[in-house]
N, C-alpha and C positions, 0 to 999 in steps of 0.2 A: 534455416529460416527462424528469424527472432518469437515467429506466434508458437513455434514447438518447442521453443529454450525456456520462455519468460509468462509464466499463468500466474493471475492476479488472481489474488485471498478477498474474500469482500462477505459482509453483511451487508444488511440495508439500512443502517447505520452511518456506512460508509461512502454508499452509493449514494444515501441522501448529503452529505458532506459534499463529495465532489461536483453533484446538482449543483448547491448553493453555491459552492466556490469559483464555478465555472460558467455561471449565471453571474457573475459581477463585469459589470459593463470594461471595468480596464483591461477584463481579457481578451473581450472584443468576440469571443464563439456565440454562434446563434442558437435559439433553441434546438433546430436539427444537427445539429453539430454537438453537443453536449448528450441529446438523445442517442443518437448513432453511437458515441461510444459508453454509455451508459448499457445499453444494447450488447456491445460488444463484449464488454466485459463478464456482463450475466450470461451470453451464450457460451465464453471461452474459457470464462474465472471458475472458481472453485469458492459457491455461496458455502460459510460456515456458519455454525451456531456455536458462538464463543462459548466460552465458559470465563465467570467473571474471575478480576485479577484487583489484590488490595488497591482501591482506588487512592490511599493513600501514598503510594508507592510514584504517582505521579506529578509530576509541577503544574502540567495544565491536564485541567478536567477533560480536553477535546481531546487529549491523544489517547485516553481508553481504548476506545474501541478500535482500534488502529493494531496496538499492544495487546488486546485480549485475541483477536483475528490472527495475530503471527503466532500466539502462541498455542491456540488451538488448531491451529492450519495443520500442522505448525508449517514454518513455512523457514525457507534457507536464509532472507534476507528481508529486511525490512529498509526499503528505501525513504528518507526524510531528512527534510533541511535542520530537524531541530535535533540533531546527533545525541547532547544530551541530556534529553526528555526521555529519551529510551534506552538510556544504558545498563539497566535493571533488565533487559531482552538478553545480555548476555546470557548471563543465569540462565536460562531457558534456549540454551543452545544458537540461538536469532543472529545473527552478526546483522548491523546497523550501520547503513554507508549512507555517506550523500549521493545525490541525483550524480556528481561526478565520478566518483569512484563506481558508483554502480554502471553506471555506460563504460567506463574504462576495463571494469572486469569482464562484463557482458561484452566487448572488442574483443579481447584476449581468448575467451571462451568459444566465441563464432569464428576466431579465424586457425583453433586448432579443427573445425571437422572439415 
């Protein structure tokens, strides 16, 4: 089952992120729909208290807290379209895939058990 392979890292940082971005009308989700898994996440994720990371180290100021959340998780994988924004997660053990390559591994992963 994908809910005991795959737990999402989050601050409320983050969680406010996903509100706002999932709150823009071209996505088309309603507020109970964006609540439900803002929900979900907080009951299933794993909330951390980052530890901050040289903000310089970054291209855009929004992907901090994304980058400080994998590396205090620390966490195995950091999924995102903006590959490299975060290739400094190396160094800190992270490996960095797109939404593609992440579902393709997570395939691979669920159909050895």
């Amino acid at each position: 089952m994908i809910s005991n392979t795959v737990q999402v890292a989050f601050d409320d940082r983050i969680l406010d992120e996903y509100i706002e971005v999932l709150s823009r009308p071209k996505f088309g989700f309603s507020g109970m729909q964006i609540k439900a898994l803002v929900d979900h996440i907080r009951l299933n994720g794993q909330h951390v208290v980052a530890a901050p990371l040289p903000p310089e180290s970054f291209p855009d100021p929004g992907d901090i807290p994304f980058a400080e959340v994998a590396v205090s998780a620390p966490v195995q994988v950091l999924v995102t379209g903006n590959l490299d924004h975060f290739e400094l997660l190396e160094r800190y053990g992270v490996s960095v895939l797109s939404p593609r390559e992440f579902i393709e591994s997570l395939g691979r992963l669920l159909s050895k058990d």
